[in-house]
KOLMAR-987724 format. One line per 8 residues: their letters; for each residue z, y, x of C-alpha. Coordinates in Angstrom, 2 decimals. Each point is the difference from the previous one (the first is absolute). Layout:
<rs>
a = Z Y X; ...
</rs>
This chain:
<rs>
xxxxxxxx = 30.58 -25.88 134.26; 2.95 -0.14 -2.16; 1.85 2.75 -2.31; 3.88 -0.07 0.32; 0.15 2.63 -2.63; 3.69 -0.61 -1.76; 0.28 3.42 -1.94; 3.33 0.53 0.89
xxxxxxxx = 1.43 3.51 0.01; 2.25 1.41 2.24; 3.14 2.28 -0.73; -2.23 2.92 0.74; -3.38 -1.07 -2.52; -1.73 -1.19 3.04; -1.74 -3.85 -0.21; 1.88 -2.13 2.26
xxxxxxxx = -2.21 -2.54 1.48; -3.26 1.84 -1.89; -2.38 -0.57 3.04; -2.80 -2.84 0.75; 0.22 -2.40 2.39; -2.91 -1.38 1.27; -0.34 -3.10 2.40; -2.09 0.06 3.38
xxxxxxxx = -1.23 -3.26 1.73; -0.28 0.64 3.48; -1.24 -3.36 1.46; 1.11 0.64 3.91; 2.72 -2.57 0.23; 1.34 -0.74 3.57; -1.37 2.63 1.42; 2.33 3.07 2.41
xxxxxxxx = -0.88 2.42 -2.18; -0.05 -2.09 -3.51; 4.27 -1.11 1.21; 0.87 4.02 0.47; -0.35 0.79 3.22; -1.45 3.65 -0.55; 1.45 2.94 -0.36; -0.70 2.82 -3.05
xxxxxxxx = -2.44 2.58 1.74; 1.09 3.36 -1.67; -3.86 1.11 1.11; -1.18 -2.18 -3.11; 1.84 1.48 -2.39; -1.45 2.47 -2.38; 0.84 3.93 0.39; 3.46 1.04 -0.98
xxxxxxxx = 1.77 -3.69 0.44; 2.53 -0.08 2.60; 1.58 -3.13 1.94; 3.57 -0.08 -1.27; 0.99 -3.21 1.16; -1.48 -2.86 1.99; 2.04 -3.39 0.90; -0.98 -1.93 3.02
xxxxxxxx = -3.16 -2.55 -1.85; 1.59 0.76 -3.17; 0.65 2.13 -3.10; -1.50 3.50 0.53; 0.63 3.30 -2.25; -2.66 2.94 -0.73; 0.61 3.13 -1.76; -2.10 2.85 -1.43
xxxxxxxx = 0.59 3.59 1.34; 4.36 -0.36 0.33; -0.91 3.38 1.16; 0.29 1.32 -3.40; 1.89 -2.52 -1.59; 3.00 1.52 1.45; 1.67 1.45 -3.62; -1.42 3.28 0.03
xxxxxxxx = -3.39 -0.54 -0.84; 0.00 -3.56 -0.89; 2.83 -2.26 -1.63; 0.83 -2.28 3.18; 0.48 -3.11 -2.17; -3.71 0.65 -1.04; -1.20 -1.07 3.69; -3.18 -2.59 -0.21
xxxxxxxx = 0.38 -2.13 1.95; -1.28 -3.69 1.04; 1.99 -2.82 1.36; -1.74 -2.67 1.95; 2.29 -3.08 -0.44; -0.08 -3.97 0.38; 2.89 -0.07 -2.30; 1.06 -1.54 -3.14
xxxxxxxx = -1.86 1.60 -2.71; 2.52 -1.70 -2.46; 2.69 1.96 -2.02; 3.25 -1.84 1.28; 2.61 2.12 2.05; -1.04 -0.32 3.82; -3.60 -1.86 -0.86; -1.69 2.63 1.84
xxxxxxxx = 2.24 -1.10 2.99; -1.91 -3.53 0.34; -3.21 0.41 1.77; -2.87 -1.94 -1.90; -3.40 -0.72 1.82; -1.69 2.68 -2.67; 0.35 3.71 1.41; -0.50 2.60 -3.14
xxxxxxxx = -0.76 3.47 0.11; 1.60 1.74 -2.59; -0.75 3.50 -1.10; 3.08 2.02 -1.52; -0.01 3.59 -1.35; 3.98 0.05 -0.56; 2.50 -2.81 0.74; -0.15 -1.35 -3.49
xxxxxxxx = -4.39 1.13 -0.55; -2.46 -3.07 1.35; -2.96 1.15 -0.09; -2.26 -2.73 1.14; 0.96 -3.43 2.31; -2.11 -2.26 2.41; 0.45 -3.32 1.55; -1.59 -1.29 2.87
xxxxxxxx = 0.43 -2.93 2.39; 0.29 1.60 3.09; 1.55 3.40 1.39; -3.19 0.88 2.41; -1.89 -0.32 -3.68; 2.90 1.86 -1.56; -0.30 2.82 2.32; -3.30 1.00 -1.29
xxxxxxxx = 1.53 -0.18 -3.21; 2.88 2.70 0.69; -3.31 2.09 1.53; -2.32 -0.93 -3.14; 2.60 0.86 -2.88; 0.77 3.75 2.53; -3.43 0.89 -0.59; -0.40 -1.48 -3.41
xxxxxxxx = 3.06 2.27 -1.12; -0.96 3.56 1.74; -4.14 -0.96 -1.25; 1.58 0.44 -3.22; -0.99 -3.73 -0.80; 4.04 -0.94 -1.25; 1.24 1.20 -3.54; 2.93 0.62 1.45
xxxxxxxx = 0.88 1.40 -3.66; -1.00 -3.28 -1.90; 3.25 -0.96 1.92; 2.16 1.83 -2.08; 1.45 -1.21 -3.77; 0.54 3.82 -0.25; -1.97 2.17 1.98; 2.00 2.90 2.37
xxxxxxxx = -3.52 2.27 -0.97; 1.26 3.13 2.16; 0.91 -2.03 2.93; -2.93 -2.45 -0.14; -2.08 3.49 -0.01; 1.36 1.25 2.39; -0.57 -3.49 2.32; -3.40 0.55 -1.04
xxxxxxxx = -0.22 3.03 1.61; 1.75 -1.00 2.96; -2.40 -3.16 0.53; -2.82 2.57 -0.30; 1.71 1.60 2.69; 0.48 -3.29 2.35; -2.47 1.23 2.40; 2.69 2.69 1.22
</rs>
């Protein structure tokens, strides 16, 4: 398990790049499942996530209640969400383009917010990981605030109160 902690801030305060990343052995080489040939169940996700986006054995996109992230109630940029990718992880332009035989699932709170990164060397075992950090982040078992160089306190209240709500 590694820290990729950099400290940068974004234009807004936010940390860019402020999350963990933490590196998975999975061990299953050469097996159907272990060369992504499995689909993302939405079943296995934790309450409130959503299937946004799913490509054929590929990258996969989940998202916490867009019911409410919709501008009224909830800033849409503000959207968690978690990418499932076998891209790039470096910084380059187009890097995330170039598929790597790592897939990471990669926990954001806004476009510019990591929260928290994991690596693992195969999708089926990267699957469980989309479901594992779902349930980790609506159990309450994320700082999701640690994320931020300077904390939104109103709005990270009031995502409190709508993960306490995530049963709806």
């Amino acid at each position: 398990m590694t820290d990729d902690s950099d400290g940068q801030a974004a234009a807004d305060g936010t940390e860019v790049g402020g999350g963990s990343e933490r590196a998975v052995d999975a061990g299953s080489e050469g097996t159907p499942e272990a060369t992504g040939d499995t689909a993302l169940d939405a079943d296995v996700l934790a309450e409130g996530w959503r299937l946004w986006n799913e490509e054929p054995n590929g990258r996969a996109i989940v998202v916490f209640r867009p019911d409410v992230f919709d501008a009224d109630r909830f800033p849409a940029p503000c959207l968690p969400t978690v990418y499932l990718t076998n891209g790039s992880r470096r910084a380059r332009p187009g890097s995330g383009q170039r598929q790597t035989d790592q897939w990471h699932v990669t926990l954001f709170l806004e476009p510019e917010v990591e929260v928290e990164s994991t690596t693992f060397d195969d999708r089926t075992n990267a699957l469980e990981g989309v479901s594992d950090v779902t349930e980790r982040f609506v159990g309450g078992a994320i700082d999701y605030r640690g994320a931020y160089q300077v904390p939104r306190e109103s709005y990270l209240d009031e995502l409190d109160d709508l993960i306490g709500d995530s049963t709806i």
